[in-house]
FIKOLFI-604002 format. One record per residue (C-alpha): x, y, z; residue in one letter; residue number from 1. Coordinates in Angstrom, 2 decimals. Layout:
BEGIN
REC       x       y       z resn resi
REC       X       Y       Z    a  NUM
...
% end
This chain:
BEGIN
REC       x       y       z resn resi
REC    0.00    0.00    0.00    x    1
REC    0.82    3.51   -1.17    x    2
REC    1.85    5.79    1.85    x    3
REC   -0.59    7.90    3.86    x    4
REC   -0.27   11.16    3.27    x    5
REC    0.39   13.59    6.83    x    6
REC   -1.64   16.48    7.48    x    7
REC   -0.56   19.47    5.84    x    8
REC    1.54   22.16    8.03    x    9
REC    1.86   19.01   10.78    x   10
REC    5.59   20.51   11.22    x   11
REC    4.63   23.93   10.59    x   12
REC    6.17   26.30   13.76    x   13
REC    3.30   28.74   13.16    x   14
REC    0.72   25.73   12.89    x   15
REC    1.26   23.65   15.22    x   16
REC   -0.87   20.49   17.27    x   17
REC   -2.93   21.14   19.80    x   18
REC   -1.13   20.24   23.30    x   19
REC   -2.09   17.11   25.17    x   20
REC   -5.19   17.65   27.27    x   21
REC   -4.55   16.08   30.94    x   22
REC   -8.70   15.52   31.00    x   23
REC   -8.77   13.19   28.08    x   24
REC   -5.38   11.18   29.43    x   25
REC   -3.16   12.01   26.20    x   26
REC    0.27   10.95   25.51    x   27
REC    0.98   10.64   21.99    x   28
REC    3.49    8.43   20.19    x   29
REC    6.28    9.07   18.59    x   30
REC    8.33    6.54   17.36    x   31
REC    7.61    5.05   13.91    x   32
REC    9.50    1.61   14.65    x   33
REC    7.11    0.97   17.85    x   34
REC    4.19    1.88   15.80    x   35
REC    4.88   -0.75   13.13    x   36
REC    5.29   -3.49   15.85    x   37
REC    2.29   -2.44   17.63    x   38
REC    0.75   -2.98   13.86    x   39
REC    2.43   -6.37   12.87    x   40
REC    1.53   -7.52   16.63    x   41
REC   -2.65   -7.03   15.46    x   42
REC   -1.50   -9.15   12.40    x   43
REC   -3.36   -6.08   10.51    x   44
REC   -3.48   -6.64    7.05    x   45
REC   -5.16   -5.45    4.00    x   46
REC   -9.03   -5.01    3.96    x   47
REC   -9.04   -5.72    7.75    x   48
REC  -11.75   -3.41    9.54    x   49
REC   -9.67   -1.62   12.66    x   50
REC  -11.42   -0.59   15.92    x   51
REC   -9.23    2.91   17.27    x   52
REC   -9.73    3.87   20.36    x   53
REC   -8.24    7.48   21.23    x   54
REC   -6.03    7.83   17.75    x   55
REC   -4.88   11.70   18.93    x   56
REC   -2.59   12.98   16.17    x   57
REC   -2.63    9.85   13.99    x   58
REC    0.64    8.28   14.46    x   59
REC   -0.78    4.52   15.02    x   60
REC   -3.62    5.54   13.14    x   61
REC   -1.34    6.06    9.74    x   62
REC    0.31    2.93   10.70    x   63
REC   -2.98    1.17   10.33    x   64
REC   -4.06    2.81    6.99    x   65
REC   -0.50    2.14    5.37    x   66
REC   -0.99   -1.80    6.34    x   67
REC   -4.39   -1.55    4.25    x   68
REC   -6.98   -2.03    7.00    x   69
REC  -10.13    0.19    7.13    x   70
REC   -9.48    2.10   10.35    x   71
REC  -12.59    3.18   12.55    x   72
REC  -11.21    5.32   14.57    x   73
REC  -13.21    7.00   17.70    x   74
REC  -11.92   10.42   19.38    x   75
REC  -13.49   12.25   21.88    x   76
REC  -11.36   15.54   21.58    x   77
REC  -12.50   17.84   18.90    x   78
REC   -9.73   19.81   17.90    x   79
REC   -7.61   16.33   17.54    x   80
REC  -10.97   14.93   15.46    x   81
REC  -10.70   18.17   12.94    x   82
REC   -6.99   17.27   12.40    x   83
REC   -7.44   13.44   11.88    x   84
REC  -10.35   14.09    9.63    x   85
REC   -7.79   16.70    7.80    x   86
REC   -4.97   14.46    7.69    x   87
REC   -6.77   11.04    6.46    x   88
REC   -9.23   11.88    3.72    x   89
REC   -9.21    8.38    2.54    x   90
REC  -12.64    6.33    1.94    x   91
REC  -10.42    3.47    4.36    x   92
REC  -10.79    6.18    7.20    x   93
REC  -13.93    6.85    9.60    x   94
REC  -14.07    8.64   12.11    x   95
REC  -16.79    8.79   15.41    x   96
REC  -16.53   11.67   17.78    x   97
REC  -17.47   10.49   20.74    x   98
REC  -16.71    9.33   23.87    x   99
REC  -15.73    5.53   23.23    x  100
REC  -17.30    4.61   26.81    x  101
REC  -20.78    5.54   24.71    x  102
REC  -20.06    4.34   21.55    x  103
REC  -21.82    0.39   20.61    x  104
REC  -18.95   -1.67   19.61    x  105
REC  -21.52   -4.58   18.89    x  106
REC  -23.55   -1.90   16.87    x  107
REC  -19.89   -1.29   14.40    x  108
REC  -19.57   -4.58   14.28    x  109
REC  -23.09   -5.74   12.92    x  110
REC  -22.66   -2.26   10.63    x  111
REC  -19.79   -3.86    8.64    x  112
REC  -21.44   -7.74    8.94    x  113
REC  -18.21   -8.86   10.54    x  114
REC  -15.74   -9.24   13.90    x  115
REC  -13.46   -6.38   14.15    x  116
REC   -9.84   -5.51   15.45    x  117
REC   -8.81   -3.17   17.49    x  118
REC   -5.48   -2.01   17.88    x  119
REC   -5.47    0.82   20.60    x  120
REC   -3.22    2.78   22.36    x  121
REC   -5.69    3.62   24.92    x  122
REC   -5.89    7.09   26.92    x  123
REC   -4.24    6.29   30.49    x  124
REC   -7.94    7.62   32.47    x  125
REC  -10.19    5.46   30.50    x  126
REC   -7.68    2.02   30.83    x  127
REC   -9.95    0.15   33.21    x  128
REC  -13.79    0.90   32.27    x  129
REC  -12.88    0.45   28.40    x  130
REC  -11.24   -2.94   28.75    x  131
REC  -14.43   -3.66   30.77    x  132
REC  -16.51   -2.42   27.75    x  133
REC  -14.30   -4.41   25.45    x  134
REC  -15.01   -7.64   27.37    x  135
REC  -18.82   -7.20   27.41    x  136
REC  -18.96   -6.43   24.10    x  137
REC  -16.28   -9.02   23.51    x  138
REC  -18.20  -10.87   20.44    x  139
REC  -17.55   -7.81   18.33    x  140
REC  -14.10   -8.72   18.27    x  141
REC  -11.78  -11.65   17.26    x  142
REC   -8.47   -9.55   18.97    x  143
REC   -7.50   -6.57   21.00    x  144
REC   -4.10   -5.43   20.90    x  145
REC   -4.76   -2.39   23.06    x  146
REC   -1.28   -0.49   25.25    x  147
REC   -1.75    0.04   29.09    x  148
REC    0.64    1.42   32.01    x  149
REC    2.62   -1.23   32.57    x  150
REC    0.92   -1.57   36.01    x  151
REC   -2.20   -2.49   34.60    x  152
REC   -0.57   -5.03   32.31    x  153
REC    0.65   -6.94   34.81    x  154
REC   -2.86   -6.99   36.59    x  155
REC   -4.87   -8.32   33.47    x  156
REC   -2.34  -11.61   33.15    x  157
REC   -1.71  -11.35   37.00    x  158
REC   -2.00  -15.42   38.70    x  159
REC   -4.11  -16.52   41.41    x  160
REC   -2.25  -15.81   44.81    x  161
REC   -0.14  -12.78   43.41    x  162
REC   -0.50   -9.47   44.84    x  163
REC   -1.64   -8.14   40.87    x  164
REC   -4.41  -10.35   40.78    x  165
REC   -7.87   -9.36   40.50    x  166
REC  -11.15   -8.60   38.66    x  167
REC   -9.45   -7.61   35.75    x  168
REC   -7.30  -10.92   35.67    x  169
REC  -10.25  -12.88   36.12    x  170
REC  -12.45  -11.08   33.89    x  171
REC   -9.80  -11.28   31.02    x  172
REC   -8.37  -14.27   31.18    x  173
REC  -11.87  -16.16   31.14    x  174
REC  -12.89  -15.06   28.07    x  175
REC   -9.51  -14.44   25.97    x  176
REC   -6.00  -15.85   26.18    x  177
REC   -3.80  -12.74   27.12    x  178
REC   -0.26  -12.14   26.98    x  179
REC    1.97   -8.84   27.63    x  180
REC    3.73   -8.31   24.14    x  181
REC    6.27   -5.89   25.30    x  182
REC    6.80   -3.64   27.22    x  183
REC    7.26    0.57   26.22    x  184
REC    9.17    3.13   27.29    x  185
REC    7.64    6.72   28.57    x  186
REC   10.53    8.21   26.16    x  187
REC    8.54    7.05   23.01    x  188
REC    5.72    9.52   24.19    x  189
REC    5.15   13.31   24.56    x  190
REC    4.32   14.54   26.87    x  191
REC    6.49   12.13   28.64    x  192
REC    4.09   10.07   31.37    x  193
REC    5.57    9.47   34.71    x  194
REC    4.90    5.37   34.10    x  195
REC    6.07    2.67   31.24    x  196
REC    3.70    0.96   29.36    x  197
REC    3.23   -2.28   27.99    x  198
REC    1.44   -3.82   24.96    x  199
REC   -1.05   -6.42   25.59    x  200
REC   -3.36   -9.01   23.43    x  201
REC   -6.41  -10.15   24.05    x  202
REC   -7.40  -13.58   21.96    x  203
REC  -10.99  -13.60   21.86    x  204
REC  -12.42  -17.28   22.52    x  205
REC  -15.67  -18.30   21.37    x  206
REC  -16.07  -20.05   24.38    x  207
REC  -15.08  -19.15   28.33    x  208
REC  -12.40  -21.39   29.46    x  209
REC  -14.80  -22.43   32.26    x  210
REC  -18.50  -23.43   32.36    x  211
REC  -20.60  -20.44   33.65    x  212
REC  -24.32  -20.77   33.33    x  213
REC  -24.98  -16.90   34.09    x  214
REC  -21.58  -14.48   32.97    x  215
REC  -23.65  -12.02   35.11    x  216
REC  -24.09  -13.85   38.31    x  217
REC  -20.12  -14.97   37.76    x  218
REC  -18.74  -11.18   37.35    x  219
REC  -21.01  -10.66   40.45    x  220
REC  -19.26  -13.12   41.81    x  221
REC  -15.87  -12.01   41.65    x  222
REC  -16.55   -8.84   41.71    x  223
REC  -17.80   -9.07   45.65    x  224
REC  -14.91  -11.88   45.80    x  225
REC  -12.74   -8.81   45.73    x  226
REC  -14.56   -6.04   47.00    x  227
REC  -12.68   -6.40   50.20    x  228
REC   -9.53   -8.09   49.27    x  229
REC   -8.51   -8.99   53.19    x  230
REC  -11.52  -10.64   54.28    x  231
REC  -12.37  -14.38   53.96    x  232
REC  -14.79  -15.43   51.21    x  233
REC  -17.35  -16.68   53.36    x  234
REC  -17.52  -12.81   54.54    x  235
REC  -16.63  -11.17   50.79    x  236
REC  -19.64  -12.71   49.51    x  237
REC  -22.20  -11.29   51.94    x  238
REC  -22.25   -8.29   49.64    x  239
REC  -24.34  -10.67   46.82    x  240
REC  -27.18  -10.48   49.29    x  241
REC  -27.04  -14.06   50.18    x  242
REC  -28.30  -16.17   53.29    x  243
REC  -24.85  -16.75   55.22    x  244
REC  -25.70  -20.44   55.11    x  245
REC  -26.31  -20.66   51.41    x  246
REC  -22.76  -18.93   51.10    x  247
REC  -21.31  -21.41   53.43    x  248
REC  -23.15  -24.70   51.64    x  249
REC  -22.15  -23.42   48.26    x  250
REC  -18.53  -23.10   49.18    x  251
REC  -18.51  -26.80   50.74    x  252
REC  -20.23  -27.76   48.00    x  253
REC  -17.28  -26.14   45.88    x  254
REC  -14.72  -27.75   47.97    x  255
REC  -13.72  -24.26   48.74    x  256
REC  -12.21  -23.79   51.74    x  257
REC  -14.58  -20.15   53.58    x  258
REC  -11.24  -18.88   55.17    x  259
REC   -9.68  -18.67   51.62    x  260
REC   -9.29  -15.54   49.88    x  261
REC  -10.71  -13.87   46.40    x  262
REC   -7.15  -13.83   45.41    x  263
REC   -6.10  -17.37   45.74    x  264
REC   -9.11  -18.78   42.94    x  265
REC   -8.36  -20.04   40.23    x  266
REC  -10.77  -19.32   37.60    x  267
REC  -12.41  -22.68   37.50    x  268
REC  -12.93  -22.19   41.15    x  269
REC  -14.25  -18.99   40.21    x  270
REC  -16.72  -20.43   37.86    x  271
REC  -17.75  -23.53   39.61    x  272
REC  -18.52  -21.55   43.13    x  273
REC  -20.63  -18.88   40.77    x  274
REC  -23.13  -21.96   39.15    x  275
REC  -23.16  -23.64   42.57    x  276
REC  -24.18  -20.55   44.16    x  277
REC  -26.78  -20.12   41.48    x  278
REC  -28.01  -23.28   42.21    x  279
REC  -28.33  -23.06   45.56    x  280
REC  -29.97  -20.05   45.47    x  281
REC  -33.80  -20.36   45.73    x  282
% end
């Protein structure tokens, strides 16, 4: 594929960017040999159709058009949206103005009759409730290849009876096999964040890796499993509004020890306590 043209006067001193905005989390990238490895990690080819979340200035965004995917790309800033829609005038270039907590990813993905990608380096404040969209909405996508700190990296493919572990382990790994690609330096970004960052994917399975016959009642589950990460599950899981002795049968039942810890689960332990509870429960 031909190259993708910049926007014109992007070096211009007397027109330059806008600066970063600290309320939408922005640190741009830089470096054009990070942005093609970011790229050949999606496996983004031609005629793929590419989710962006937060594309700022364009960098990855150009990366994705020059590989010959159809970028969708979904900014919430305005004066960054005028400039993308400046820079990429191509018919393989779409872009939503919104704020991508609001935007259907299901509704995209039913648009183009087909499961997207989405390769993402996502704005620092919206890390956690995105990947938490991504997951329910999960069937839209066959990968995510989507940057985080690196702290939050290492939570998502964090094991049971780590410190790192946590909804966002559980809730990841169940539905997706997830791996930390590499990791990134804050030099490859301006402004310069205080933190590293690392590159993670997400393999979408059409299946969980555990039984679960309500994915509501299980992220219930784990969710109060970790509300209160010090106390014993057989107290954690008062906040589902169970009968104490329900709790206690269904961990027996479970063969679940009730002075264990959320942390220490394993996800099949996860998923059999959450369809023994919802047996149990009249």
């Amino acid at each position: 594929m031909g190259r993708v043209l910049a926007m014109p006067g992007d070096d211009r001193r007397d027109n330059p960017p806008p600066h970063p905005k600290k309320r939408f989390g922005q640190n741009f990238l830089t470096d054009r040999n990070l942005i093609r490895k970011i790229v050949a990690t999606g496996g983004v080819k031609e005629n793929d159709i590419v989710l962006e979340v937060g594309p700022g200035r364009g960098a990855l965004t150009e990366g994705l058009l020059e590989a010959g995917a159809k970028v969708i790309a979904i900014e919430a800033d305005k004066d960054l949206a005028d400039i993308l829609k400046a820079r990429f005038p191509s018919d393989r270039f779409s872009l939503i103005m919104s704020d991508a907590l609001k935007v259907s990813f299901s509704g995209i993905a039913e648009e183009y009759k087909t499961r997207l990608k989405t390769v993402s380096n996502l704005p620092y404040n919206i890390s956690g409730p995105i990947l938490t969209k991504f997951i329910n909405e999960r069937k839209a996508f066959t990968l995510l290849v989507l940057m985080f700190q690196k702290e939050v990296a290492e939570r998502i493919v964090a094991r049971p009876g780590t410190k790192d572990y946590g909804i966002l382990s559980v809730l990841s790994q169940v539905w997706a096999d997830v791996k930390i690609e590499f990791h990134v330096s804050r030099n490859l970004f301006k402004p310069r964040p205080k933190v590293d960052s690392s590159i993670v994917s997400f393999k979408i399975l059409d299946e969980p890796k555990v039984r679960l016959d309500d994915e509501e009642f299980f992220k219930s589950v784990v969710k109060s499993a970790f509300g209160t990460r010090r106390k014993m599950l057989s107290n954690a899981l008062g906040t589902l509004g169970l009968d104490r002795e329900l709790v206690f049968n269904a961990l027996a039942a479970s063969g679940i020890d009730p002075k264990r810890r959320g942390e220490t689960l394993t996800l099949q332990e996860f998923g059999t306590l959450a369809n023994t509870l919802l047996q149990l429960t009249p």
